[in-house]
MIVEXLUM-16294 format. One line per 8 residues: for each residue x, y, z of N, C-alpha, C. Coordinates in steps of 0.001 Angstrom, whole numbers, m for minus. Layout:
BEGIN
X/Y/Z/X/Y/Z/X/Y/Z; ...
***
This chain:
BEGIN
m86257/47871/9452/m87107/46726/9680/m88539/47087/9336; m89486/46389/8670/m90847/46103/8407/m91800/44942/8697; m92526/45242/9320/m93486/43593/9247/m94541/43944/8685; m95352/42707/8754/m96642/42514/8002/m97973/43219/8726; m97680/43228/10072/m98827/43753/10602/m97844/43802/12206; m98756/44362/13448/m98586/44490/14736/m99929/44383/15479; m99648/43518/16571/m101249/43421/17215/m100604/43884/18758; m101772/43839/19246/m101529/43736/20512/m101309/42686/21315
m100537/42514/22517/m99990/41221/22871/m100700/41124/24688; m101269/40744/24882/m101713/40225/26411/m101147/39118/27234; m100164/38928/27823/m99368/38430/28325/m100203/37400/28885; m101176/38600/30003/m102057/37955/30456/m103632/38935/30073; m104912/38100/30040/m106046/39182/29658/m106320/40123/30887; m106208/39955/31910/m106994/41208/33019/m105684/42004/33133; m104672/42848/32421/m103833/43797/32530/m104750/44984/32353; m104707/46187/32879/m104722/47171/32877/m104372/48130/31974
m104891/48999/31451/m105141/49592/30394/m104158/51131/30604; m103509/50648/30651/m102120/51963/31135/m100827/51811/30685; m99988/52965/30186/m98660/52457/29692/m97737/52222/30626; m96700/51958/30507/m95399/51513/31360/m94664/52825/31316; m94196/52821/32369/m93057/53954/32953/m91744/53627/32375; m90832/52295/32718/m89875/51883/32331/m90343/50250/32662; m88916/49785/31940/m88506/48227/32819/m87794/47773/33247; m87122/47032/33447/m85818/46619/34509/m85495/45317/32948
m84170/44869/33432/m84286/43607/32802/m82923/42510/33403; m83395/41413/33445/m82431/40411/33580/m82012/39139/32759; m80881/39119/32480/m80707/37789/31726/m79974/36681/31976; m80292/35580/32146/m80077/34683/32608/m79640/33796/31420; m78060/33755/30903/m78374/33505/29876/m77774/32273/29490; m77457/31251/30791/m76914/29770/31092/m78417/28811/30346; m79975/29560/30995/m81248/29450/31051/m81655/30143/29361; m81016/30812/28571/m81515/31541/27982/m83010/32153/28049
m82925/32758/29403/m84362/32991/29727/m84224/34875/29704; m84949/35880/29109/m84670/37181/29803/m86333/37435/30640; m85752/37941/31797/m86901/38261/32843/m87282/39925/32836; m88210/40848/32222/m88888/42195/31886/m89303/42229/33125; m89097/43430/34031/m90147/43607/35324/m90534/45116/34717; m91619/44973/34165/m92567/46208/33520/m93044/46893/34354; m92647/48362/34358/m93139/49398/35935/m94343/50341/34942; m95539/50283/35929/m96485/51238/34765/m96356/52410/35033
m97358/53186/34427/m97108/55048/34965/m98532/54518/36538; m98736/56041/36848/m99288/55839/37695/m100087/57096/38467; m101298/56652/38853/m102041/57944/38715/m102214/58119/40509; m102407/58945/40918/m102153/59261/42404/m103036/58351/43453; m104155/57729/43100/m104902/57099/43983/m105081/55535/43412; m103760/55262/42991/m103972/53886/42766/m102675/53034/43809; m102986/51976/43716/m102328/51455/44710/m100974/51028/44229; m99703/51153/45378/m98692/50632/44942/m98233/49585/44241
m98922/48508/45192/m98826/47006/44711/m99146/46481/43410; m100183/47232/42678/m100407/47070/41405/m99502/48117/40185; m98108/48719/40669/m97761/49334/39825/m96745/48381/38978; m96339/47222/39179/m95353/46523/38407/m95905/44604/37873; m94878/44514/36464/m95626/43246/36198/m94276/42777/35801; m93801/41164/36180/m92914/40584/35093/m93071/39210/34500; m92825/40111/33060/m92743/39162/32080/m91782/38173/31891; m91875/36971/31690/m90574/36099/31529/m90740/35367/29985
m89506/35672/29096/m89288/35116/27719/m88379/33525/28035; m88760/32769/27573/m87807/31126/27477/m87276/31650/26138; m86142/30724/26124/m86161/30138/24762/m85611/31223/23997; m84691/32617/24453/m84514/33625/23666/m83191/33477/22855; m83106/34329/21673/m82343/34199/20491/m81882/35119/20265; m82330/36217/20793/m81807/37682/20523/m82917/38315/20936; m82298/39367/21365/m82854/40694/21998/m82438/42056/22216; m83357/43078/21963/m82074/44429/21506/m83121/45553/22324
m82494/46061/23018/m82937/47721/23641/m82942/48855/23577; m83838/49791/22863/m83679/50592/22364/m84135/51863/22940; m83628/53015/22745/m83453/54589/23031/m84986/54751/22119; m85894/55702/22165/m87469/55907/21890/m86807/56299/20265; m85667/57168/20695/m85583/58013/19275/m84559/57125/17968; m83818/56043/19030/m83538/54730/17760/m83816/53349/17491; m85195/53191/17642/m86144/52036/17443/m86222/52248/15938; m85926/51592/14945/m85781/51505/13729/m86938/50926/12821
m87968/50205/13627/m88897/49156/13645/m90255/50377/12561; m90179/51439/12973/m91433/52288/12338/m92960/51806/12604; m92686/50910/13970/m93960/50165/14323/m95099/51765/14814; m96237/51700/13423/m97066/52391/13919/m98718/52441/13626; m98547/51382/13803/m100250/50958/14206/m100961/51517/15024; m101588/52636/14912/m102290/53441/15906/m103454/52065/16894; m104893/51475/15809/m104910/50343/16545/m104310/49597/17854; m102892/48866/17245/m102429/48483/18612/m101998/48710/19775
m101532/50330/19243/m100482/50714/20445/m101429/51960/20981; m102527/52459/20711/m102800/53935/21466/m104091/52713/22550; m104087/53535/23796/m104388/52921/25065/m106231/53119/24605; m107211/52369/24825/m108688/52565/24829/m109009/53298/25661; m108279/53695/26870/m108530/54884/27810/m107996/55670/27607; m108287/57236/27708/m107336/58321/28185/m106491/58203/29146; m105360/58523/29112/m104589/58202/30512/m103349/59826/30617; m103773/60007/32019/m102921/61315/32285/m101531/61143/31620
m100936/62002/31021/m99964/62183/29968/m99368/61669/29533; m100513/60990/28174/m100474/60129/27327/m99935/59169/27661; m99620/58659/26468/m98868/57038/26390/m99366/55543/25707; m99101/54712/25543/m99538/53758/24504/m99476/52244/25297; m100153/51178/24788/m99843/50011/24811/m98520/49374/24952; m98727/48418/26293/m96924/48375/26293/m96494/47400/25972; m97347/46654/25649/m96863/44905/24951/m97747/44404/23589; m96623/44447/22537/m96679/44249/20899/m96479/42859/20560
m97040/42371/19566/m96613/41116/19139/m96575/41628/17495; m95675/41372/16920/m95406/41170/15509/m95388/39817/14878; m95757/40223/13442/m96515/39019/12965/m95517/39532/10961; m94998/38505/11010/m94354/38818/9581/m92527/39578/9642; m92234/39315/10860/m91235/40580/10925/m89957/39614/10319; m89525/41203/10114/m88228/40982/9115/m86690/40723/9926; m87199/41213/11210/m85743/41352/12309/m85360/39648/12367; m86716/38885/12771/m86925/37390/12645/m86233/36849/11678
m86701/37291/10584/m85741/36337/9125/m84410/36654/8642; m84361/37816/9650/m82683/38049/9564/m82051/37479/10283; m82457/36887/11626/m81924/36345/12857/m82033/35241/12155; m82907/34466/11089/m82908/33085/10769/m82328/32953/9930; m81639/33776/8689/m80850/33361/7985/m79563/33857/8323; m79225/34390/9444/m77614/34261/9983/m77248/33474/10801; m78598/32921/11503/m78112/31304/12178/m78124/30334/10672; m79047/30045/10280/m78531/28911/9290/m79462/27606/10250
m79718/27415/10971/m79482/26268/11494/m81056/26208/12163; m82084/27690/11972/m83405/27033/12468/m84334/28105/11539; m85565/27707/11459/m86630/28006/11166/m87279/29201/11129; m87367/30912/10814/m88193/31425/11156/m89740/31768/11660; m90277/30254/11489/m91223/30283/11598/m91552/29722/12934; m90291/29005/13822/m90202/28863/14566/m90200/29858/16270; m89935/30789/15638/m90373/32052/16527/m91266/33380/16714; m91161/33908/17147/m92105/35074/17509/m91297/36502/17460
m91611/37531/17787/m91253/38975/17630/m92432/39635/18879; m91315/39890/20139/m92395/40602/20541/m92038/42053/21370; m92518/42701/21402/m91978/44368/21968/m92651/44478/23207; m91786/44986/23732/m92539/45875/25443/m91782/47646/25311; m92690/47869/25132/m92614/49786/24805/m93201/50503/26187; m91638/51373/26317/m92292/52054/27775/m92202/54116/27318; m92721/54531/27900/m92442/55823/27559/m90968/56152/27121; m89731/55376/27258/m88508/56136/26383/m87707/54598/25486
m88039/53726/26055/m87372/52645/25798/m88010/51535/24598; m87491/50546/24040/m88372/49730/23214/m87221/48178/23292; m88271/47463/23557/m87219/46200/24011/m88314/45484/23145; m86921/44574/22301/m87836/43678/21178/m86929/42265/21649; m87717/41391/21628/m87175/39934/21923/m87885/38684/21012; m86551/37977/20531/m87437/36560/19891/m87194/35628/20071; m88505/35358/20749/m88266/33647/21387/m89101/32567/20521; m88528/31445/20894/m89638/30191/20733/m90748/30310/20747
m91938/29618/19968/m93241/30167/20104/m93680/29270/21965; m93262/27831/21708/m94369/27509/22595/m94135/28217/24402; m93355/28721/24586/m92817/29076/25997/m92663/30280/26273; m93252/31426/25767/m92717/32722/25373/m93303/33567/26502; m93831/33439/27521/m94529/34632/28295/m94877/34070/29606; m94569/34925/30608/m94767/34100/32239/m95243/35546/32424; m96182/35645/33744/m96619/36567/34528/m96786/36483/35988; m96409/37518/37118/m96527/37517/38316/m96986/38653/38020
m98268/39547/38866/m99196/40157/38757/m98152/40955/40700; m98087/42078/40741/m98149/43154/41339/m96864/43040/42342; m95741/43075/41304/m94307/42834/42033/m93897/44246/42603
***
């Protein structure tokens, strides 16, 4: 897989400038909704309550989870993904938005039946994992702040 570019994705703007530990995930898929509960890393004097966030996708079409070492994507935009802070042992940006991707126009020409342009490409990258999901544009992202 290749895209055109990778930005960074803000679910919501006041997130915190730290990578994710892991995530949990649920799918609900009567709703075609999948629910991300994003766990960050975490530095000794920060508070519990702010260590987790979840994301909620509508509208999903496919979605695939990946092992660090078989993410196929070659997403490497230093830009988007290295953190503006130093953060105790390392780690990167944990929410990607792709712009041009190819996983998209493959998902659209084996349905047949909708639009690529109709969706989005978006990644949540945790220190081992890489979860890529494509949803609908207009409904694509929910946030509860310190689950």
């Amino acid at each position: 897989m290749t895209y055109g570019s990778v930005a960074r994705w803000y679910p919501v703007p006041e997130l915190a400038e730290r990578p994710a530990s892991i995530f949990d995930l649920n799918w609900q898929g009567g709703e075609q909704r999948l629910i991300a509960t994003v766990r960050y890393a975490m530095n000794a004097d920060e508070n519990e309550n702010s260590s987790s966030s979840v994301v909620t996708f509508d509208d999903v079409v496919a979605f695939q989870m990946l092992d660090e070492n078989m993410d196929v994507t070659e997403v490497t935009d230093d830009d988007a993904m290295l953190l503006k802070l130093p953060y105790p042992y390392g780690g990167r940006w944990p929410y990607l938005q792709v712009h041009a991707s190819d996983w998209i126009k493959q998902l659209a020409e084996r349905d047949g039946t909708w639009d690529a342009a109709d969706f989005q490409h978006f990644v949540i990258t945790s220190r081992n994992m890489h979860l890529h999901v494509a949803c609908h544009t207009p409904s694509c992202t929910g946030y509860d702040p310190a689950v």
